[in-house]
MARLUM-369621 format. One record per residue: x, y, z of N, C-alpha, C, O in turn. Coordinates in steps of 0.05 Angstrom, whole numbers, padded with zeros to 5 digits, always signed. Example, Ala and Ser with C-alpha at 12.3 -4.5 7.8 and 13.67 -1.06 7.14 Angstrom:
+00264-00114+00156+00246-00090+00156+00264-00066+00156+00285-00066+00169;+00257-00045+00142+00273-00021+00143+00258+00001+00157+00268+00023+00161;
This chain:
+00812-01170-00743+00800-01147-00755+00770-01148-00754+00756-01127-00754;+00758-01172-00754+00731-01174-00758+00722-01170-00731+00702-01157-00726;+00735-01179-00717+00726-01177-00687+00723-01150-00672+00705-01143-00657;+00736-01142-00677+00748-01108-00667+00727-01091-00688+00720-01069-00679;+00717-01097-00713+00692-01087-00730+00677-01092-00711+00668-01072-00699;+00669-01119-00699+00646-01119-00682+00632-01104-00663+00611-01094-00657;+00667-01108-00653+00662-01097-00624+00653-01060-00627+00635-01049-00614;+00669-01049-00644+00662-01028-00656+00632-01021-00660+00623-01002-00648;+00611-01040-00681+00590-01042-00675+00568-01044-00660+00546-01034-00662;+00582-01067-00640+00561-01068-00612+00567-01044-00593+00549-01039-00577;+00594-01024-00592+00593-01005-00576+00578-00975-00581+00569-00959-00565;+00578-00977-00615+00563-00954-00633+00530-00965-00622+00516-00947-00613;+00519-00991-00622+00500-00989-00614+00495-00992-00593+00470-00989-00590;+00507-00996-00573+00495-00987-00545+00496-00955-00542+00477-00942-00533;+00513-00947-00548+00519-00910-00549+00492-00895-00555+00481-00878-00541;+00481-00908-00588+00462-00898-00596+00435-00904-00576+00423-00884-00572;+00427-00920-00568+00410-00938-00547+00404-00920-00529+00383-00909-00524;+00424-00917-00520+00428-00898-00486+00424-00867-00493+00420-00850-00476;+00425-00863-00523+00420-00826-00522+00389-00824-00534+00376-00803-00530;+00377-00847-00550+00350-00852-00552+00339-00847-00533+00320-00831-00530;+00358-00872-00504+00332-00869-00482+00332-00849-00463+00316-00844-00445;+00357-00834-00473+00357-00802-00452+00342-00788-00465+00325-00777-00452;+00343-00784-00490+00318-00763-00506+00296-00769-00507+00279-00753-00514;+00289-00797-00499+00257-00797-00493+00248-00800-00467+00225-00808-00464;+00266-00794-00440+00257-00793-00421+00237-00763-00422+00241-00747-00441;+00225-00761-00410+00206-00737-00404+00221-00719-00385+00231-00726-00363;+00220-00689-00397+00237-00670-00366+00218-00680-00345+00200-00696-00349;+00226-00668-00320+00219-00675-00297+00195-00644-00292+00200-00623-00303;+00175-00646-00278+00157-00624-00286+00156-00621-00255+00164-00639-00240;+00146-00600-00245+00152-00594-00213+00115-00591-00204+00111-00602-00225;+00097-00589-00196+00079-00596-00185+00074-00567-00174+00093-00553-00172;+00043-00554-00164+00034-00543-00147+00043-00540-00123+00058-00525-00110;+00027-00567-00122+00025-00582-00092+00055-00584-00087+00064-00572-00067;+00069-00595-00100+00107-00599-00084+00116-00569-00084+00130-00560-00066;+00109-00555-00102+00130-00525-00090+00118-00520-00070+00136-00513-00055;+00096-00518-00056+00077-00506-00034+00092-00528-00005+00102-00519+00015;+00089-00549-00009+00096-00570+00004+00133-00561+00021+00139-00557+00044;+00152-00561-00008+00173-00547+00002+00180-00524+00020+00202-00520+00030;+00155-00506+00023+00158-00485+00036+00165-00487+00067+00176-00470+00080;+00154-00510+00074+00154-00530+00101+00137-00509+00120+00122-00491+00113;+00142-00517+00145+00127-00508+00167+00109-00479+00166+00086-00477+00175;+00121-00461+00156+00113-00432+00152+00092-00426+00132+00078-00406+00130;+00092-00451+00117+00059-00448+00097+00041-00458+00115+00022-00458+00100;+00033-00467+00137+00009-00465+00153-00005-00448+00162-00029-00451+00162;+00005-00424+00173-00001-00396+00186-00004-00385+00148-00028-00382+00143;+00010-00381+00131+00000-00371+00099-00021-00382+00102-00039-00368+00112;-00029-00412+00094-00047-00421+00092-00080-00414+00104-00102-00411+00093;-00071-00414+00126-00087-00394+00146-00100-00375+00140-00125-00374+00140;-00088-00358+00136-00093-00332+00120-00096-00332+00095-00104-00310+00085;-00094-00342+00087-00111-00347+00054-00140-00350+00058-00157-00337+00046;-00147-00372+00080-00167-00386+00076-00194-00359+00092-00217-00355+00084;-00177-00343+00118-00194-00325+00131-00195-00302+00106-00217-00291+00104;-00179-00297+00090-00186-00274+00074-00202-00283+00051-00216-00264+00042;-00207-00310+00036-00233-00308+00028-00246-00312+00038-00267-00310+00025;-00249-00317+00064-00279-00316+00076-00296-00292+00091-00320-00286+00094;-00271-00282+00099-00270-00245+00098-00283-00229+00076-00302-00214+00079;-00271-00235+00056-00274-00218+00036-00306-00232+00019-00322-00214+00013;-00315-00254+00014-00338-00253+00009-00349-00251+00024-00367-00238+00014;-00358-00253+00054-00373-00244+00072-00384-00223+00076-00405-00220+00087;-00367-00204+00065-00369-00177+00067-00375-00162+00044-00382-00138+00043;-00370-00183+00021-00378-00174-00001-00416-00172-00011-00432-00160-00025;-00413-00195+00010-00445-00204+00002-00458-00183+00020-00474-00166+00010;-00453-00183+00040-00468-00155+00072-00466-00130+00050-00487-00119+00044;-00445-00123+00040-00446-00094+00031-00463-00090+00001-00473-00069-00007;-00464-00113-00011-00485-00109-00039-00513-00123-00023-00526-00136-00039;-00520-00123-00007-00547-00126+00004-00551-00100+00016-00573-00089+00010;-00535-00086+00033-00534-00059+00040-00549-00039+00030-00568-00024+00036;-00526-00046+00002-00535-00024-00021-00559-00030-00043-00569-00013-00057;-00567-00055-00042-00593-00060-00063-00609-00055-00057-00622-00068-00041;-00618-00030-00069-00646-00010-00074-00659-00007-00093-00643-00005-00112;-00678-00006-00100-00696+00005-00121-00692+00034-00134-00703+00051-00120;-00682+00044-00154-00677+00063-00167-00697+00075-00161-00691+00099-00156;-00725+00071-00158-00750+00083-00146-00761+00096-00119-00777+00114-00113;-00740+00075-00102-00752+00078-00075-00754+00109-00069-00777+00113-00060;-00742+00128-00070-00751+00153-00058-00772+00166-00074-00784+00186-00066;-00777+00153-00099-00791+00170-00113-00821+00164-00102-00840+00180-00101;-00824+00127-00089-00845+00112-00073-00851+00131-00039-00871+00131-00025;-00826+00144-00036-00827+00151-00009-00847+00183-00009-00867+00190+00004;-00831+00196-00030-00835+00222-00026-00872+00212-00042-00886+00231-00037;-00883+00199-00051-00906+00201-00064-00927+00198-00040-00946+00214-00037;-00920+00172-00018-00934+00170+00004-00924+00193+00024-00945+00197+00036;-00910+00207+00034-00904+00227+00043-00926+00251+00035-00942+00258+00052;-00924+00262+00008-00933+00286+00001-00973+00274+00006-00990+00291+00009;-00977+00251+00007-01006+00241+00013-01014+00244+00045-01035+00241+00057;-00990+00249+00051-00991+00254+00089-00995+00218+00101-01007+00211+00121;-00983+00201+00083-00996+00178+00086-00965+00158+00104-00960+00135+00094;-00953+00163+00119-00937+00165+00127-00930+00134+00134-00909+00123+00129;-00948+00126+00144-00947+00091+00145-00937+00074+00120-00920+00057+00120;-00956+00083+00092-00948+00078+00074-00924+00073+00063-00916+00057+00046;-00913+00099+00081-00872+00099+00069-00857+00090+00082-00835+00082+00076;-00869+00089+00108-00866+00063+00126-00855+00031+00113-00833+00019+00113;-00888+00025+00101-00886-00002+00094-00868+00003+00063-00864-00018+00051;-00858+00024+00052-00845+00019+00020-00812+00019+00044-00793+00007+00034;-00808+00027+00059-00788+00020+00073-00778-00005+00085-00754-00009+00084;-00799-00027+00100-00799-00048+00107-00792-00065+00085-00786-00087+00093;-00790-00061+00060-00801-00072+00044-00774-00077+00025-00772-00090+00004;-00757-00064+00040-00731-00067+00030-00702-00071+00050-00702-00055+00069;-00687-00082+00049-00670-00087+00071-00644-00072+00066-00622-00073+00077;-00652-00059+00050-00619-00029+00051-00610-00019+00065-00615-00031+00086;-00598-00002+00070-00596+00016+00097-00606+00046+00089-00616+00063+00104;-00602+00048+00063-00619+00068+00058-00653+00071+00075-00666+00086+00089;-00656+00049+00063-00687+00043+00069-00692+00047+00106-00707+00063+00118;-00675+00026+00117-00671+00039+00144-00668+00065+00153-00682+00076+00170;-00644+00076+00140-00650+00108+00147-00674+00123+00145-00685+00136+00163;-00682+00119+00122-00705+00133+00113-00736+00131+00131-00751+00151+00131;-00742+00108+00143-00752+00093+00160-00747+00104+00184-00766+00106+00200;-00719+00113+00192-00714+00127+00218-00723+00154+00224-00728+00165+00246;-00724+00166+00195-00734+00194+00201-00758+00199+00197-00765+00221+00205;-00781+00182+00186-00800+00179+00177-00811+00168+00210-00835+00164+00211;-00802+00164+00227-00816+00155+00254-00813+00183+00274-00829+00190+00292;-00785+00198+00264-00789+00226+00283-00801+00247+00257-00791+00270+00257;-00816+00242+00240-00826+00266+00223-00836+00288+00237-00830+00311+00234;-00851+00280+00252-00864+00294+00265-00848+00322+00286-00861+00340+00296;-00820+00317+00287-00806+00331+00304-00796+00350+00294-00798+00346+00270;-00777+00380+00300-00766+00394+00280-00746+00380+00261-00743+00356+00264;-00732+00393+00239-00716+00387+00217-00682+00375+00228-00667+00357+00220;-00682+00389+00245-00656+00385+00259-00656+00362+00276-00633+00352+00277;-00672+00350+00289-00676+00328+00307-00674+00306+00279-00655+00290+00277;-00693+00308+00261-00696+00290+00246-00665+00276+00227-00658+00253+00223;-00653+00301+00221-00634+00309+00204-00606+00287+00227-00591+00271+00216;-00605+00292+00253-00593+00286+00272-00601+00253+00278-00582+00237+00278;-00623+00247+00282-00634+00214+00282-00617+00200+00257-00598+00184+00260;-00628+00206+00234-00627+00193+00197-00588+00192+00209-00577+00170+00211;-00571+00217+00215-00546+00211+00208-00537+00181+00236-00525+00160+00229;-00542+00185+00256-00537+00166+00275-00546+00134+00267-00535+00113+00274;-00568+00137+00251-00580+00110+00236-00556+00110+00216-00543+00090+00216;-00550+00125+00203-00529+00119+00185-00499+00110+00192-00484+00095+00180;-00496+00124+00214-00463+00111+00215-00466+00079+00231-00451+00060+00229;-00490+00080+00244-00500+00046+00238-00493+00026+00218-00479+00007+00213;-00509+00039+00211-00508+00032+00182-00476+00016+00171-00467-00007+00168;-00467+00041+00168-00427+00048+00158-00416+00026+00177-00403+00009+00165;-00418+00021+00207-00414+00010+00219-00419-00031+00218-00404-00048+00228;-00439-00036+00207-00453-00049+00199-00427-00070+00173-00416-00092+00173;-00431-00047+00156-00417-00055+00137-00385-00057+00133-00377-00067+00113;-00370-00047+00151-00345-00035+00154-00334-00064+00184-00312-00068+00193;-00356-00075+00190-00349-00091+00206-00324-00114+00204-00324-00114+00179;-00301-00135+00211-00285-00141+00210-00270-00135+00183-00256-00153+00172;-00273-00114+00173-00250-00101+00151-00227-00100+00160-00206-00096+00147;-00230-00103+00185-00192-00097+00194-00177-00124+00196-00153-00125+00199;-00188-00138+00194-00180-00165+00186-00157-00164+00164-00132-00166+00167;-00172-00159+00140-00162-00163+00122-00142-00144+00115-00127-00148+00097;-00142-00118+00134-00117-00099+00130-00089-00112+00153-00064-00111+00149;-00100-00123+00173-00083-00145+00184-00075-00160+00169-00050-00156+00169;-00080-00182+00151-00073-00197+00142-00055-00189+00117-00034-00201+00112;-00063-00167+00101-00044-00146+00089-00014-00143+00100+00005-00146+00085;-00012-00139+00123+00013-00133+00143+00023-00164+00141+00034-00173+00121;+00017-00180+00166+00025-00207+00171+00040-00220+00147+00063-00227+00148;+00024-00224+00127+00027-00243+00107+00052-00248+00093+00061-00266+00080;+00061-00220+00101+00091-00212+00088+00111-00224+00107+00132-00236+00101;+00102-00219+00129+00123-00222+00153+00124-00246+00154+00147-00254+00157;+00108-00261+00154+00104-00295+00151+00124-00304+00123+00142-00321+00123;+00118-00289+00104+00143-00294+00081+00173-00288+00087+00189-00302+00075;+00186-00265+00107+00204-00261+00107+00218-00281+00130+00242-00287+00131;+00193-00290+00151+00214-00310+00164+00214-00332+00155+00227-00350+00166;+00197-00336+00129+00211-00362+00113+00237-00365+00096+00250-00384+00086;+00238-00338+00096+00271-00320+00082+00293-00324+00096+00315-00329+00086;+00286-00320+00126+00300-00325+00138+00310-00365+00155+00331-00375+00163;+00282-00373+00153+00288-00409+00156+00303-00414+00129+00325-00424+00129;+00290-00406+00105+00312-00411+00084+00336-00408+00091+00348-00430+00090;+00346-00394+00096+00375-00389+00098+00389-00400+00118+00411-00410+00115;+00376-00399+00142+00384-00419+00156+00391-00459+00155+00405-00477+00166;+00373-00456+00137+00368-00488+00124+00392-00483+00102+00410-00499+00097;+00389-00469+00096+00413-00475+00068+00441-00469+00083+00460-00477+00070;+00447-00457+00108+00478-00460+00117+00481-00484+00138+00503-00493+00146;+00454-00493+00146+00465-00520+00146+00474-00544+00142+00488-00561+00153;+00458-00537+00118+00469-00561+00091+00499-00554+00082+00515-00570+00073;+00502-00535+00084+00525-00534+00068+00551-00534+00093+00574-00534+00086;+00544-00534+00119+00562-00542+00139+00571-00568+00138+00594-00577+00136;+00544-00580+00140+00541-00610+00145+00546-00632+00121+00552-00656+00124;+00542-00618+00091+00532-00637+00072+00549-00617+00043+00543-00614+00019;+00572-00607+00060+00581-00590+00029+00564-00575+00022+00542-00565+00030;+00588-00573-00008+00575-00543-00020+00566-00552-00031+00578-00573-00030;+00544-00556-00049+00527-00572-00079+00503-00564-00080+00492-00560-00058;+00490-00560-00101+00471-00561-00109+00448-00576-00102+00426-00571-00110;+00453-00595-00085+00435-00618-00077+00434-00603-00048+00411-00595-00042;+00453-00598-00030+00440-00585-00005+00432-00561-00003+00419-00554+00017;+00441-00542-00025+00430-00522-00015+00401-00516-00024+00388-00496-00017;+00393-00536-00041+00367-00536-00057+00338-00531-00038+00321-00517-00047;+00336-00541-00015+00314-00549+00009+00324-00519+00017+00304-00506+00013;+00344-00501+00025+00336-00476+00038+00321-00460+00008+00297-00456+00005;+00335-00454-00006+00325-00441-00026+00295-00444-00029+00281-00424-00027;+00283-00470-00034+00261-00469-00036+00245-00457-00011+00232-00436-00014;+00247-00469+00012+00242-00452+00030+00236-00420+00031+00214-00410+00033;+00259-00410+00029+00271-00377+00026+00248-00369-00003+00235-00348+00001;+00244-00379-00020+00235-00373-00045+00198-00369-00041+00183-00352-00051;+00193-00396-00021+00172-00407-00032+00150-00387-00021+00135-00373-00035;+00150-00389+00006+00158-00384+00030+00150-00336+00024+00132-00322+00032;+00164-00333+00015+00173-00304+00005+00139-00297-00016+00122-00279-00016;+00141-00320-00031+00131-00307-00058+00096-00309-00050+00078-00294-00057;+00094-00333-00031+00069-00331-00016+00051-00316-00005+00027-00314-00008;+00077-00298+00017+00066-00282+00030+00062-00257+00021+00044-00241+00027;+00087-00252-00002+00075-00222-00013+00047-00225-00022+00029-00210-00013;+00043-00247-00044+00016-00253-00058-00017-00249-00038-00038-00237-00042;-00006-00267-00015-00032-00262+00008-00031-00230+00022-00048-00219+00037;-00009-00221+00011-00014-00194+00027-00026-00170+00007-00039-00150+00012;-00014-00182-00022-00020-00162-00043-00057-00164-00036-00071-00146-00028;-00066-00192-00043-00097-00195-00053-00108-00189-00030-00132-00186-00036;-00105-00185-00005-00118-00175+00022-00117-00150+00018-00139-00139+00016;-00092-00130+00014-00096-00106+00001-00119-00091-00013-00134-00073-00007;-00117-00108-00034-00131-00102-00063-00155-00113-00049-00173-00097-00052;-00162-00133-00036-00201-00139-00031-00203-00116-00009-00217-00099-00020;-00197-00108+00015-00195-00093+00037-00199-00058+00016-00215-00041+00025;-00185-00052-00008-00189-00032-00011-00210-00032-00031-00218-00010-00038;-00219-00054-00042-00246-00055-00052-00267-00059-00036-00285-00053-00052;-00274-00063-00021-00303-00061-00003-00300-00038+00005-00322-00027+00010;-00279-00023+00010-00276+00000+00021-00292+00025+00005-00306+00045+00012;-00284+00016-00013-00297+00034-00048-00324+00033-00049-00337+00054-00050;-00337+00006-00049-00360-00002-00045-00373+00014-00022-00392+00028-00028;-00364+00012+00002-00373+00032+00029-00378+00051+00027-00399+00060+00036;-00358+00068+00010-00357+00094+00001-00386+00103-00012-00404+00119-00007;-00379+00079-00038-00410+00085-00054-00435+00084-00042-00453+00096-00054;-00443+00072-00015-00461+00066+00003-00464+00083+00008-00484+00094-00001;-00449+00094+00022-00448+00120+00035-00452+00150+00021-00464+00168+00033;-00443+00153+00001-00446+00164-00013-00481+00171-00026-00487+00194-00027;-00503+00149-00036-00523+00146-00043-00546+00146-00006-00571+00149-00005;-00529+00142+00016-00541+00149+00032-00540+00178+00041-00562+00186+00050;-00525+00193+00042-00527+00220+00037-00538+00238+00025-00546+00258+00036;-00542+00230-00008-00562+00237-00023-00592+00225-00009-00611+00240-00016;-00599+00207+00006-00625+00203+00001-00636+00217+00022-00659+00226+00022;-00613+00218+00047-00619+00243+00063-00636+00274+00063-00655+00286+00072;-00613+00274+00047-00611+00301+00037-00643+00304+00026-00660+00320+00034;-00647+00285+00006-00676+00281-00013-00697+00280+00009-00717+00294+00007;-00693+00261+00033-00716+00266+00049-00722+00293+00061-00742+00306+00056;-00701+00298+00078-00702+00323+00090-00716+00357+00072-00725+00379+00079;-00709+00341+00044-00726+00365+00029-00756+00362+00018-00772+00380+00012;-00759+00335+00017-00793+00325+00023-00806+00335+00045-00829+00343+00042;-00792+00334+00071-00799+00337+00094-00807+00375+00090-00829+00385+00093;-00785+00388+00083-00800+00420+00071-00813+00423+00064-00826+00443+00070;-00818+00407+00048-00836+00421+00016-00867+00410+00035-00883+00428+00034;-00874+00390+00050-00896+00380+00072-00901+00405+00088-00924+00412+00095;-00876+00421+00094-00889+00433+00121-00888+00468+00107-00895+00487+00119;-00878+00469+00081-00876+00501+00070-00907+00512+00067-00911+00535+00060;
């Protein structure tokens, strides 16, 4: 009787022992780096394209807010040396800034001298320069918009392929079909993401362009009526 108490005892405490040391193991936590890693071969070309669309996208970010940084003043500097007939002057308040405004303005200010229409015709040809200028490898990033996805869906598809081979070769379980899934999953969620944020930067500089363009029109417009009010 005493023995069989024991034994009773030493099995209650190993029992207890073993669910201690399962409740203080730590869950198992999954990593950055390992889900990206699982995606296998097809996150290199993602990767790829991650790396050209931020470099795309600030490149272009920086060209187009240099574009547009002007002096809230500058025409008011232009039209003052203008109405002085001092024409060099608005010259140098043009040099004096690296906008494209400033360039335009600069372009018509060298044919002043010619009718309204010539002038009017120069300033817009400097301008889609200009537009041109700034609008430069944007298509990049509307490419990479497209791609990025497609690069996810043939990881949709190596997924699946990987997971019916496991399960040819290695049964049905949870353990083989785990490596396609991740794949199929990883693979998927990547490429939408690189295609969403190429999207969304591609149609923000675009906005930006707009606004360029937009304030270059107006300053047009502003010169070409300086240029009147000189010769009325």
């Amino acid at each position: 009787m005493l023995l069989l108490s024991a034994l009773l005892l030493q099995v209650t405490d190993t029992a207890m022992k073993a669910v201690a040391q399962a409740t203080s193991v730590p869950p198992e936590k999954i990593s950055l780096f390992h889900l990206l890693k699982e995606g296998g071969v097809l996150m290199i070309p993602l990767l790829l394209c991650s790396l050209i669309l931020v470099y795309v996208f600030v490149e272009r970010l920086l060209v187009i807010r240099k574009a547009g940084n002007i002096e809230d003043r500058f025409m008011l500097q232009v039209r003052d040396q203008v109405m002085k007939n001092n024409i060099d002057g608005a010259k140098g308040a043009c040099r004096m800034s690296n906008a494209s405004i400033a360039r335009m303005v600069e372009k018509g200010l060298n044919v002043a001298h010619k009718p309204l229409d010539y002038v009017e015709k120069s300033m817009e040809n400097t301008g889609k320069l200009e537009v041109y200028k700034m609008e430069r490898n944007l298509s990049i990033l509307s490419t990479i918009a497209g791609i990025a996805p497609i690069f996810g869906f043939l990881g949709t598809i190596a997924g699946m392929i990987i997971l019916f081979f496991n399960v040819q070769h290695q049964g049905f379980s949870l353990e083989t079909i785990a490596g396609g899934i991740y794949t199929k999953m990883v693979t998927s969620a990547c490429g939408l993401i690189i295609g969403l944020l190429a999207y969304v930067g591609n149609a923000y500089l675009n906005a930006q362009i707009n606004k360029n363009v937009n304030r270059m029109e107006a300053a047009s417009v502003e010169f070409l009526d300086i240029l009147m009010e000189t010769t009325a």
